[in-house]
N, C-alpha and C positions, 0 to 999 in steps of 0.2 A: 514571625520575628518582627518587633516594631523596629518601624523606619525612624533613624536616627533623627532628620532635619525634621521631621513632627514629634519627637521627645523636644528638640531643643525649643521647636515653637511655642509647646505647649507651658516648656518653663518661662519664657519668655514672658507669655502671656500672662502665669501666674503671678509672677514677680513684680510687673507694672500694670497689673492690673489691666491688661487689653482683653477686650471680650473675644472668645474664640468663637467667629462668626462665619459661615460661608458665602451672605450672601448682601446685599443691600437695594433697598426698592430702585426699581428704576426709572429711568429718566428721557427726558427729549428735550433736543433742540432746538430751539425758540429763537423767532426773529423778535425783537423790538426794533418798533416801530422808529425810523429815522436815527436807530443807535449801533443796531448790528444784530450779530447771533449771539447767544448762550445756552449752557444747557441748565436745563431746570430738572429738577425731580419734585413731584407734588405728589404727598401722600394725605387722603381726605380725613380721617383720622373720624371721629365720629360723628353723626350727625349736628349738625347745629353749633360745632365746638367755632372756638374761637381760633383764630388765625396767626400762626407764628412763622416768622421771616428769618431761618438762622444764615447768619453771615459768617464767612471761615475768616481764620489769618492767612499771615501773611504766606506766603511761598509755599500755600498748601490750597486746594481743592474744599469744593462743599462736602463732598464726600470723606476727604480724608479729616476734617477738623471734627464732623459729624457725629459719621456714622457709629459711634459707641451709645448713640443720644436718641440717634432715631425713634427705636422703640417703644422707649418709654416716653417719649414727646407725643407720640403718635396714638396713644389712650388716650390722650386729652385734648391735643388740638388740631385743626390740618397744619399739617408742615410742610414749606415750602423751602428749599434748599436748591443755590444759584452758585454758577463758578462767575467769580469779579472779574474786570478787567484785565486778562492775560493773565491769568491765573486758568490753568489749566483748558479747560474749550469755553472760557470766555471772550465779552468781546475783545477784537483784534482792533486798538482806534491809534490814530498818531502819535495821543500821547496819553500819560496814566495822570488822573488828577483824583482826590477824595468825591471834588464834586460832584463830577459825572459818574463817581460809584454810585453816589449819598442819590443820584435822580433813575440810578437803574436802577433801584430797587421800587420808587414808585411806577418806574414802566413796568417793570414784573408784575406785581400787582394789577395793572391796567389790565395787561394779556389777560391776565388769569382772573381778571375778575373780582377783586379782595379792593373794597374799597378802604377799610382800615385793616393791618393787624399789629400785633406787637411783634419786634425787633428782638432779635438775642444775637450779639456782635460778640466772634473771641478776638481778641486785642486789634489788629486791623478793623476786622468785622465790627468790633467795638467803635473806633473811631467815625466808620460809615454813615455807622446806628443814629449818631450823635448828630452826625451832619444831617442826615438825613429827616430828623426829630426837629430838627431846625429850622432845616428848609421847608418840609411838606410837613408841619406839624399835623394839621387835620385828618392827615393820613395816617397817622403812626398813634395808636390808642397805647402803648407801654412800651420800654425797654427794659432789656436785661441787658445788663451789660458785664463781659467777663474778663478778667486779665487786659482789660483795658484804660490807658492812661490819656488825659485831655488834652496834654502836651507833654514835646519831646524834649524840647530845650528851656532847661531849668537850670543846671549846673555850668559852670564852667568848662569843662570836660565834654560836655552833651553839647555844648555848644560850637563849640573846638570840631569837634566829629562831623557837628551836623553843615553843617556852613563848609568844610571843606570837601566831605562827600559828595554835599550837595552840587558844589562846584563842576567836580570831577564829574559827575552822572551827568550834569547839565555840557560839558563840551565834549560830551560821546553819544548824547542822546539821537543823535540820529543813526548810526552806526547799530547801538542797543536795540531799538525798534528792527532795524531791517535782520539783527543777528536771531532776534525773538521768533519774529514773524518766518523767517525759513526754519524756524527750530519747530516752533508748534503745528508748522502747516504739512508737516510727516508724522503726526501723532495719529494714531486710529480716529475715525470720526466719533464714535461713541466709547466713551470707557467702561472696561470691565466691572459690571456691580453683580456677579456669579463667579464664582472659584470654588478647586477643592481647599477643604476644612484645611489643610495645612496649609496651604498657600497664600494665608493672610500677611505674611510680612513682605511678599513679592509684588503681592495689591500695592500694597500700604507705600510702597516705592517705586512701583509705576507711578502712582496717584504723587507723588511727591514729587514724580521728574517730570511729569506733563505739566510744570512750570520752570519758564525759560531764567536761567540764573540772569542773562543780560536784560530780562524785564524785572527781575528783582531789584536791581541797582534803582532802576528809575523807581519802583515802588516805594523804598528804601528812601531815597532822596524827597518824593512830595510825603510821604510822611514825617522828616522831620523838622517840616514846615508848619503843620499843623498845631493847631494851637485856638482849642475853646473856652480860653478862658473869659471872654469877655460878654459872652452869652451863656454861659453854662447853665448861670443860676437863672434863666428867664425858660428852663422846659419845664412843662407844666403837668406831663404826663404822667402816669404812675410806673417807675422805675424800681429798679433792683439792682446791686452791683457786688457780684460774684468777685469777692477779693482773690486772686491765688498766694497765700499767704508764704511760701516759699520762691516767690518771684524773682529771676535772677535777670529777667530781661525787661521788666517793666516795675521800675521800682513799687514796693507796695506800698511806703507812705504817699505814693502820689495816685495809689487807686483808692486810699481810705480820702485822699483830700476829695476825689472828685464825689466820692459819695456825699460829703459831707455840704458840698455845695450845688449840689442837688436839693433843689427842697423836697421833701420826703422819702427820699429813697430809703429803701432799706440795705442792710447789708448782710453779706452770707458767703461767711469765710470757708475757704476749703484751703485743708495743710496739705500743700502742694504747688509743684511749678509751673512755669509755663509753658510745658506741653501734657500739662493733665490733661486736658480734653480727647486725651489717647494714651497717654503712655501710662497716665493715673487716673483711668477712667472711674475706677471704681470706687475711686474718691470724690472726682467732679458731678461724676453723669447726678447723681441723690440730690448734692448740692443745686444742682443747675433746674431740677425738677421742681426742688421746690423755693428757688426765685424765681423762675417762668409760674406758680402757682399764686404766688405772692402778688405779683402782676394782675394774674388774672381775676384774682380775686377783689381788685380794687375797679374795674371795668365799668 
């Protein structure tokens, strides 16, 4: 007799397109140097390939924004996949700022050895990308960039939100930090990347709660600070920008503007929201394969 809660999984799966997967490479965690811990997962992918750095969103894990993509990243390039600051067992630091994302990523690299690769950010991840393209240009040979916007406040409304959030985040932020740090410091040391075949949607939310809601707020808040519009057009690298053409959370005229003020980017729409990188995998993962190829191909 089939077991009910894997009929429903499997419809699940069908319907948003989530791959029915058991298992995902694994991983370890890593000191950087003078920053903290993280956990990384590096998969070598084949010999001589070129080097990609996917960066997750917001209030989710490298695994959980991922792992639909692994696979077929991992034919062509080595992939290297990090949890961000307080984002699941990344680092634990005083406080969350883009910067110090935008310069973990080239300590990553240092550990491991990667003196250049190309970048693929989903919408946080995406802003990282951006800083980090900025800051350590020599380091970052391309970006992808997905469901990712240059700036948060544009509208009246956005700004309204973001200015008094930010307010509100900033006179609890220290309360936030210490609510975070007793939250993730009872989380297993290493996360589940093995399960049975039915038990992907139990992963999928662990992986979703081994991020503290009171470090989201402060997340929340320096992101809609952020704001590249004044350097945008000076990256030089060879980019791509993965529009999510059904976007209800990052407007999509403001991910075609960023494309456009990119010099040469290209672009590569996928009709879909912003949680395809999972819930519409099977629309994104193609998309994302081939502007990470686009990328590569300009090297």
């Amino acid at each position: 007799m089939t077991n009910p809660p894997v009929v429903a999984m499997r419809r699940f799966s069908r319907r948003w397109g989530v791959p029915d997967i058991a298992e995902v490479p694994g991983g370890r965690l890593v000191e950087l140097p003078g920053r903290g811990r993280t956990y990384v997962v590096d998969i070598p992918g084949p010999e001589g390939a070129p080097t990609l750095i996917l960066l997750h969103a917001a209030a989710c894990t490298g695994y959980l924004t991922w792992f639909p993509a692994l696979d077929a990243l991992a034919e062509r390039y080595r992939v290297i996949v990090f949890d961000q600051r307080w984002h699941g067992r990344g680092i634990r630091s005083q406080r969350f700022t883009v910067r110090d994302c935008a310069d973990d990523v080239v300590a990553v690299a240092d550990v491991l050895g990667v003196e250049r690769a190309i970048l693929a950010g989903y919408s946080l991840g995406g802003v990282v990308a951006l800083l980090a393209a900025h800051r350590h240009s020599g380091r970052v040979s391309g970006l992808v960039l997905c469901a990712t916007p240059y700036r948060f406040q544009e509208k009246l409304r956005e700004r309204a939100f973001h200015q008094a959030f930010g307010a509100v985040a900033g006179a609890v932020a220290p309360y936030s930090y210490r609510r975070a740090a007793e939250y993730v410091g009872r989380l297993p040391e290493l996360p589940e990347h093995t399960w049975a075949r039915s038990k992907l949607n139990r992963w999928a939310l662990n992986e979703f709660r081994s991020s503290s809601g009171w470090a989201m707020a402060q997340v929340i808040a320096e992101l809609g600070r952020f704001d590249a519009t004044a350097w945008l057009v000076t990256l030089s690298m060879p980019t791509a920008v993965v529009i999510t053409a059904r976007d209800r959370a990052i407007p999509v005229d403001r991910q075609l503007e960023m494309a456009t003020m990119i010099p040469g980017a290209s672009i590569h729409l996928v009709k879909a929201g912003h949680a395809s990188c999972v819930l519409e995998a099977d629309r994104f993962v193609p998309v994302l394969v081939e502007a990470c190829a686009a990328v590569a191909a300009r090297q």
